[in-house]
C-alpha positions as CSV (number, residue, x, y, z in Angstrom):
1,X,84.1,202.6,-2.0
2,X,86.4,199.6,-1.7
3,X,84.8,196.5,0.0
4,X,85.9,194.8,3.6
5,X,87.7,192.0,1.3
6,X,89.9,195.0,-0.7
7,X,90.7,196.9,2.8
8,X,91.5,193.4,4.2
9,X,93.7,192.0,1.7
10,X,95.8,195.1,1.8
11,X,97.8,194.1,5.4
12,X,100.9,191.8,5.1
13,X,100.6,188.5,5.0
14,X,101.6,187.9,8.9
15,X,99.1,190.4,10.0
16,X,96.2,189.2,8.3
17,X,95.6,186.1,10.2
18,X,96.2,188.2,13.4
19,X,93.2,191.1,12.4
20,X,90.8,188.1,10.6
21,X,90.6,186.7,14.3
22,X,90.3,189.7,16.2
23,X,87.2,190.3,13.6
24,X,85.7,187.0,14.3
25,X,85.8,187.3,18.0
26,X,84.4,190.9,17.7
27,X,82.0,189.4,15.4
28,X,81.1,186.1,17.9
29,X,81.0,188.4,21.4
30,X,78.7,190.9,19.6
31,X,76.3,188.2,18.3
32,X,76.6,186.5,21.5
33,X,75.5,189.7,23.8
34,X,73.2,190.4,21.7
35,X,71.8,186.3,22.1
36,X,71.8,187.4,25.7
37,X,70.0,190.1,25.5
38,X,67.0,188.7,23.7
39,X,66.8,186.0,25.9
40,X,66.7,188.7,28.9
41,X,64.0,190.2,26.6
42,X,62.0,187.2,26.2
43,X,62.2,186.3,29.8
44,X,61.2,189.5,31.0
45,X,58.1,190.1,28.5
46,X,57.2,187.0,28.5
47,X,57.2,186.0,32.6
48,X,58.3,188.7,34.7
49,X,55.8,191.7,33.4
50,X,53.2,189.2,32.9
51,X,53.2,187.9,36.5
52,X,53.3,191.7,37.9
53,X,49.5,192.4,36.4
54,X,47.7,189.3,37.5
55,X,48.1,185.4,37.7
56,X,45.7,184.7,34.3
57,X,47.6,186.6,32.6
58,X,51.0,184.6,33.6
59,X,49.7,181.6,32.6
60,X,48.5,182.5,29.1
61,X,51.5,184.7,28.5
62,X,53.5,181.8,29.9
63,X,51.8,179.4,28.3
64,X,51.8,181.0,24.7
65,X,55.2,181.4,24.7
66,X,56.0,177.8,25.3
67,X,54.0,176.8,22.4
68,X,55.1,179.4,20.2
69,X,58.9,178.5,20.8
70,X,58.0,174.8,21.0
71,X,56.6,175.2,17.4
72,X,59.5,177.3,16.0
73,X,62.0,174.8,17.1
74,X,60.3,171.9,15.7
75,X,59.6,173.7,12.3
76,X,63.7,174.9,12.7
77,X,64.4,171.6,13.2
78,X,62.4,169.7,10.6
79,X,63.8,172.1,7.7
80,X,67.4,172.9,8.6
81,X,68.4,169.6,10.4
82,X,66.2,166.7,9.6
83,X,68.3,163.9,10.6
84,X,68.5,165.0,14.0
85,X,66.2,163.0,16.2
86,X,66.5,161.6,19.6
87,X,69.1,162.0,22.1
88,X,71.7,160.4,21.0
89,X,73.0,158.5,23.9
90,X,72.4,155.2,22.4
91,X,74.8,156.4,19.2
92,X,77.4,157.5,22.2
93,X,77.2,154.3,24.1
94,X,77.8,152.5,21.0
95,X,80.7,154.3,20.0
96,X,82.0,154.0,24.0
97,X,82.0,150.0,23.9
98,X,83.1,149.8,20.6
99,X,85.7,152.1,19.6
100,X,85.6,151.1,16.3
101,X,82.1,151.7,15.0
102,X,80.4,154.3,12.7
103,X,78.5,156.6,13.9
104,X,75.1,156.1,12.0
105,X,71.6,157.4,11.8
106,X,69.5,155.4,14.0
């Protein structure tokens, strides 16, 4: 069985830029309805059932899932993007009143 590549290197040469975006937009709205549609999941597992059995239980579910996201973010954060800390603004202002400056790490 030939691979995507193969199948995709048999079109012309003026077609294949055409087809290799259509693919990556099929690919981007499926991985973005799909990003929806966890965060629907998480909203409605993690609040809305939650707050329909009894107020204690909102608050711990609520509250759990706070920390648990909090902490996956921070450990995302500290492994894949070190360097990015703060908010930023003072790197943007810089750059604002002085068009010719670098932006650095702070």
């Amino acid at each position: 069985m030939k691979s995507f590549a193969e199948k995709f290197h048999r079109y012309s040469d003026k077609a294949r830029p055409i087809l290799g975006r259509c693919v990556y937009g099929l690919a981007a709205s499926a991985a973005a309805v799909g990003f929806q549609l966890a965060i629907n999941r998480l909203y409605f597992f993690s609040y809305k059932a939650p707050a329909a059995i009894s107020p204690g239980h909102f608050l711990l579910t609520s509250l759990a899932t706070i920390v648990v996201t909090s902490l996956a973010v921070g450990w995302l954060l500290n492994s894949f993007a070190p360097e990015a800390a703060g908010s930023g603004i003072p790197q943007v202002s810089r750059l604002r009143f002085n068009r010719t400056a670098v932006a650095r790490a702070a």
